[in-house]
N, C-alpha and C positions, 0 to 999 in steps of 0.2 A: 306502340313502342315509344314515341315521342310523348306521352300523356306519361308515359312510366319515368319516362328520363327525367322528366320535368319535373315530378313529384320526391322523384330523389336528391334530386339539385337541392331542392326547396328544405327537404327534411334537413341535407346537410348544412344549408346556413341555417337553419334552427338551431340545432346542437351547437356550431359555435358559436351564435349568439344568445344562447341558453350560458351557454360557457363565461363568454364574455361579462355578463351581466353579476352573473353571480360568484365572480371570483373576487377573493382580496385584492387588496391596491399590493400585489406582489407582481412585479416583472417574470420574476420566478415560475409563478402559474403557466403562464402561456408563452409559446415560444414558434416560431416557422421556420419551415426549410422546404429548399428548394434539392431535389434528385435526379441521376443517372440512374435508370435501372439494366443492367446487363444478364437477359436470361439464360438458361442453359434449360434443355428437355433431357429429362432421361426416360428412357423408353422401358415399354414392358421388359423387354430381355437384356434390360441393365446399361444399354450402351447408352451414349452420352453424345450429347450432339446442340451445336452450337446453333442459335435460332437468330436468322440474318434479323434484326427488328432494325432498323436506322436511327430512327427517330423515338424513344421509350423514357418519359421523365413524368414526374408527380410532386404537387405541390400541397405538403402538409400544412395543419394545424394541431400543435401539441398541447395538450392541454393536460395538467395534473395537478388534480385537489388533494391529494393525500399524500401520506410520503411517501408507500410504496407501488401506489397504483397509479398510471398515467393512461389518455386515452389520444388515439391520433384518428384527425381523418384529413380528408382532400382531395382532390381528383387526379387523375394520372390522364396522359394521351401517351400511346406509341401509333406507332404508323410502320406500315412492312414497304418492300421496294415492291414492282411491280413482278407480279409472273406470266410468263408467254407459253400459253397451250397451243399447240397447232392443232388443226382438223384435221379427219381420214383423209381428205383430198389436198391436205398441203402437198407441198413439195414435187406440185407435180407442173406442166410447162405453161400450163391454162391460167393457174387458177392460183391464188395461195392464199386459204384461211386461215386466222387464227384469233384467240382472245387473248386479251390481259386481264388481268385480276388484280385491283388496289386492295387491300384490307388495313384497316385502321382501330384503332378501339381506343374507350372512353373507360375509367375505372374509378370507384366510389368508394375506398376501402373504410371499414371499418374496427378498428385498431384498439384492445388493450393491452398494456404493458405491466410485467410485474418487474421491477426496479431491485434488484440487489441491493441497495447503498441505501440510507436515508436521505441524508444530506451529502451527494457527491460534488467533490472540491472541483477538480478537473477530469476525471471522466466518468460518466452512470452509464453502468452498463445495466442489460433488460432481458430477459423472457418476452416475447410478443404472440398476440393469437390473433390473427382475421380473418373478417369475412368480406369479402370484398365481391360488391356488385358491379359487372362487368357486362360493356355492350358492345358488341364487333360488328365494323359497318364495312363491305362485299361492295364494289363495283365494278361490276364486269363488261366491258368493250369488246363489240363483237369486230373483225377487219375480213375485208374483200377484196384482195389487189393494194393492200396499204391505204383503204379507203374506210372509213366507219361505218358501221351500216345499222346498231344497234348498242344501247346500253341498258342494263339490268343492273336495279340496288337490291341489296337483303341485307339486314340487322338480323342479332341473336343476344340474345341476355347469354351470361355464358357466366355466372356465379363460380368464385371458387371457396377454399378456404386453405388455410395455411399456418406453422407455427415457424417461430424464429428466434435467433435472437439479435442485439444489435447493442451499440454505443456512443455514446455522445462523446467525443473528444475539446480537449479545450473549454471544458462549461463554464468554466469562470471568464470568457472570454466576450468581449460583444459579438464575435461567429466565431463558433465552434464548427466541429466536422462530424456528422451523423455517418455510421455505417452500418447496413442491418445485411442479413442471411437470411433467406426463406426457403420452404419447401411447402410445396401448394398444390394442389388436387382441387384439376376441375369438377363440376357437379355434373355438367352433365353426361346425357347418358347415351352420345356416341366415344369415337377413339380418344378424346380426353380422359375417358376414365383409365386408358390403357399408358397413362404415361402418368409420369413427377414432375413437376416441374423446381427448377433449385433457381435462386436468383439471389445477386449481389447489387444490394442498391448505396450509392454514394452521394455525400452533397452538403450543402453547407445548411448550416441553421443559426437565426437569431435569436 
């Protein structure tokens, strides 16, 4: 899993320095932002259900060689709070077990955009499509009397994909304000497949 991460990191300073290299001396080509993403789950039987993440931001690189086609990528981290399972034998006068579970993830997305506008003054707004490679890291703490006794990691690649759309506000501005809409379908193929995911991402951009 770490030989996969590593190879992905790698690819993606390729592409933007594939980017870099080969773009006109236009400011206009390439541009960064930094994001809030705020998810929501909706479930197989439609309900809707707000997903505690704490910590959930991603930092882009935009880049557009053409007039109506743009392409983003960059890496995201969120981070979840902790959860507390008890054992069969908790809560009892002896003994009281229990775990915590941290989970965290790392995200690679890979981002094109078709542009409405040609040349937009002050806002371009977009259609978006990704695929976004995704790696969630598990660590689990075992307790004995409020004592440790035990910790376990586990990683999953957890690929999705999603369509959107989104808007650059203020672009004539030195920071403009990026807002996108997504709806996104894990790949894999436990209870991810039985849910949507919908997410509003916020943030500024240079």
């Amino acid at each position: 899993m770490r030989n996969t991460l590593k190879y992905l990191l790698l690819a993606t300073f390729l592409i933007i320095s594939i980017g870099l290299i080969g773009q006109e001396k236009k400011s206009s080509l390439l541009s960064y932002s930094l994001s809030y993403i705020q998810p929501t789950l909706i479930s197989s039987q439609g309900e809707f259900e707000y997903v505690p993440i704490y910590l959930n931001v991603e930092a882009n690189v935009h880049y557009k060689p053409f007039d109506f086609i743009s392409f983003t990528t960059g890496i995201g981290y969120n981070r979840n709070g902790e959860s507390i399972f008890f054992s069969h034998s908790s809560f009892t006068l002896e003994q009281s077990n229990y775990q915590e579970l941290f989970v965290s993830g790392i995200r690679l997305p890979l981002q094109i955009n078709f542009h409405f506008t040609k040349e937009p003054m002050k806002t371009d707004s977009y259609l978006k499509a990704v695929y976004t490679n995704g790696f969630t890291f598990h660590k689990n703490i075992q307790y004995e009397n409020d004592v440790a006794t035990g910790t376990r990691h586990a990683s999953f690649y957890d690929p999705s994909i999603g369509i959107g759309i989104g808007s650059i506000f203020l672009k004539n501005k030195p920071v403009g304000i990026i807002l996108e809409g997504l709806i996104e379908k894990y790949l894999r193929y436990d209870s991810f497949n039985e849910a949507t995911w919908y997410s509003i991402k916020i943030g500024v951009i240079i």
